[in-house]
C-alpha positions as CSV (number, residue, x, y, z in Angstrom):
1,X,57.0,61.1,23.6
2,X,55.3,63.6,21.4
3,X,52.0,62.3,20.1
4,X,51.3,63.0,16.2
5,X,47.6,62.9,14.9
6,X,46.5,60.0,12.8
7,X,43.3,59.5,10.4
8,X,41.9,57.3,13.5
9,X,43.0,59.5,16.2
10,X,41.7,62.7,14.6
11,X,38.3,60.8,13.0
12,X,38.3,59.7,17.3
13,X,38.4,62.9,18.8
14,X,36.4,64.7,16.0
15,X,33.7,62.7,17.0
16,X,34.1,62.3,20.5
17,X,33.3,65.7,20.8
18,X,29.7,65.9,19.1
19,X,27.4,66.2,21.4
20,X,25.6,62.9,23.2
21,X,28.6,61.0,21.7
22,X,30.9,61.0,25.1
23,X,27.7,59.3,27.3
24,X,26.9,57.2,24.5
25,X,30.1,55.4,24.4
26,X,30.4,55.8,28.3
27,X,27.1,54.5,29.3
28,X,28.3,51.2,26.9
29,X,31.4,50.6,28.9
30,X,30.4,51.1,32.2
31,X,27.0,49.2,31.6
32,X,28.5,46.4,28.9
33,X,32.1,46.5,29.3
34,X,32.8,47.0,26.0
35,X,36.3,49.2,25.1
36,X,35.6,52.5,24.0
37,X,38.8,52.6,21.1
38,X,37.1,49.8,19.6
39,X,33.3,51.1,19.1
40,X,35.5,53.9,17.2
41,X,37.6,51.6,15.5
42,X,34.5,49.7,14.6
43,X,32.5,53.1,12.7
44,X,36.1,54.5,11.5
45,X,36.3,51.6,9.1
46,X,32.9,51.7,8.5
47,X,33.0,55.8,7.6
48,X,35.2,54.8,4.7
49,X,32.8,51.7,3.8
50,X,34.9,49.2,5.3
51,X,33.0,46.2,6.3
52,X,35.4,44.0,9.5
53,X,35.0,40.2,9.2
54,X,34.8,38.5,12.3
55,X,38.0,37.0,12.4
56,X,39.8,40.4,12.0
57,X,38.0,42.0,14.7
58,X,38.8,39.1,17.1
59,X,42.3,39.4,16.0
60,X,41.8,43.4,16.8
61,X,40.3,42.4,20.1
62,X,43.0,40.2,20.9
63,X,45.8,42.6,20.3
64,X,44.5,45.4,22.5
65,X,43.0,43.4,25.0
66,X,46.3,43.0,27.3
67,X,46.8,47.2,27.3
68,X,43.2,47.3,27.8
69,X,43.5,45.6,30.9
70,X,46.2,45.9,32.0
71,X,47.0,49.8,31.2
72,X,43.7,51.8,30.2
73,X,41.6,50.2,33.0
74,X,44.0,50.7,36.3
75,X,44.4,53.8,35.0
76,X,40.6,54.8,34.7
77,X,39.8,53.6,37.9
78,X,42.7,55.5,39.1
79,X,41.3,58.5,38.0
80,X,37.7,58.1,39.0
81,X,38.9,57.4,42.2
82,X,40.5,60.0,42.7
83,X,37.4,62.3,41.9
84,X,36.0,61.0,45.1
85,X,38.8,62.2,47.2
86,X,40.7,60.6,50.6
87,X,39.5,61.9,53.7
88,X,43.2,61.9,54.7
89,X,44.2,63.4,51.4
90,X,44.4,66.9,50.7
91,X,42.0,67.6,48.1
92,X,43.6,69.7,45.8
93,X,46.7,67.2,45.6
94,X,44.1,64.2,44.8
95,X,42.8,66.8,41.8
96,X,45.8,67.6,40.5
97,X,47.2,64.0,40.5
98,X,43.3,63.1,38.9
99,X,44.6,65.5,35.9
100,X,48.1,63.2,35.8
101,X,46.3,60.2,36.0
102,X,43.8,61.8,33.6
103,X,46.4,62.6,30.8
104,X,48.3,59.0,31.6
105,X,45.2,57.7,30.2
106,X,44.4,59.8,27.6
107,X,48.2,58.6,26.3
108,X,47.5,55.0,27.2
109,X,44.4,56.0,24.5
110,X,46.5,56.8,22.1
111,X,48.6,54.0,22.2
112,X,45.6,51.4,22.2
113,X,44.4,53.7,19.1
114,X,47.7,53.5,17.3
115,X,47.8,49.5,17.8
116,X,44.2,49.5,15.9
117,X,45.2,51.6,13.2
118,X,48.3,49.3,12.6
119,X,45.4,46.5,12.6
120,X,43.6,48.5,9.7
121,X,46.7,49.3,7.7
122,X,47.5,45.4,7.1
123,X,43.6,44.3,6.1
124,X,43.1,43.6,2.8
125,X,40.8,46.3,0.7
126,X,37.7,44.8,-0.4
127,X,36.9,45.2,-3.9
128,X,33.1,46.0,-2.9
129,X,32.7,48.8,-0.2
130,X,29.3,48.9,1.3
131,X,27.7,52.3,2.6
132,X,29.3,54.3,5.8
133,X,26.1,53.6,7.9
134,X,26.0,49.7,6.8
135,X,29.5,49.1,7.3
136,X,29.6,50.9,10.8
137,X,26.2,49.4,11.8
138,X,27.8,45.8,10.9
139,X,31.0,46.1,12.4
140,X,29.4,47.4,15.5
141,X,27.2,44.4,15.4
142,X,29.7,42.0,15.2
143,X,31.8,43.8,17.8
144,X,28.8,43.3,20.1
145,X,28.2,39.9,19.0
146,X,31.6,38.4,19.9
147,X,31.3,40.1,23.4
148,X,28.4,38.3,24.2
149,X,26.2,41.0,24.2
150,X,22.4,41.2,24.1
151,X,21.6,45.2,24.1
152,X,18.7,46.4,26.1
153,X,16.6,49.7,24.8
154,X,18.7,52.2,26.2
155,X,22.2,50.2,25.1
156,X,20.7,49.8,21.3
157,X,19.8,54.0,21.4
158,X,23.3,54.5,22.3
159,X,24.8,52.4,19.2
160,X,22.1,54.1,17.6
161,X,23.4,57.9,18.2
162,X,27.0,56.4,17.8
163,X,26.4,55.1,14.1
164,X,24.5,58.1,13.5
165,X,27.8,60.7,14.3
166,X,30.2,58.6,12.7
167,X,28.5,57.4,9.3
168,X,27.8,61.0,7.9
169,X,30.2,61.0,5.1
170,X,33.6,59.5,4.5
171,X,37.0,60.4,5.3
172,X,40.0,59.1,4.3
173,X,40.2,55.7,4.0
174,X,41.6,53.6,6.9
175,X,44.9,52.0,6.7
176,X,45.2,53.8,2.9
């Protein structure tokens, strides 16, 4: 299957790739556990002013949370296994399976991303937007809230740098 750029998929890997961004959101899953597509989805809708309830972003949660688990994490611990290598492995065959593995996740991404941005598409519009960095900041909040999670120093600077890269100024609005 051929995978065709959406506003959430480009808005992801736009700011995926500013710098600190990548640890930022890494450092929160592998110290929290939370899922990486839904910290994005969470300051996409907040770029276009987009402030999630808590019941939508349970019912977000809920969707992905089987592919999550069941897809996206086998296949990341596939891969970062296979960085270490097997002594009874050649190593160039456990790096070039790694980059397999690697893109199978990338995909399984993709999918999760796709799922969310189906999610946005059938919320209602509020008639009152609230700023980029308010929204994001909120939806983040609440994301972290229904977790369970109490952020420590370094888990609230890495929010913070998140919120920063995504709530400079509005794109296209989700779902719209």
């Amino acid at each position: 299957m051929r995978r065709s750029g959406f506003p959430f998929w480009q808005f992801s890997m736009r700011v995926y790739r500013t710098p600190r961004i990548a640890e930022a959101c890494l450092a929160l899953q592998d110290d929290c556990g939370v899922d990486v597509n839904l910290l994005l989805f969470c300051c996409w809708m907040g770029r276009s002013g987009r402030s999630l309830k808590r019941q939508a972003l349970r019912a977000a949660i809920r969707a992905v949370a089987p592919w999550q688990s069941e897809v996206v994490q086998p296949l990341r611990r596939a891969r970062r296994t296979l960085k270490q290598g097997f002594r009874s492995v050649e190593p160039e065959y456990c790096r070039l399976l790694r980059k397999r593995v690697g893109a199978a996740e990338l995909e399984a991404e993709y999918v999760e991303q796709r799922t969310l941005a189906e999610r946005a598409a059938e919320l209602p519009v509020l008639a009152r937007k609230c700023e980029p960095r308010v929204a994001a900041e909120a939806n983040l909040k609440h994301y972290l809230e229904l977790l369970g999670l109490r952020l420590g120093r370094r888990e609230a600077r890495n929010v913070a740098i998140l919120i920063a890269a995504c709530s400079a100024r509005p794109t296209s609005a989700p779902g719209r």
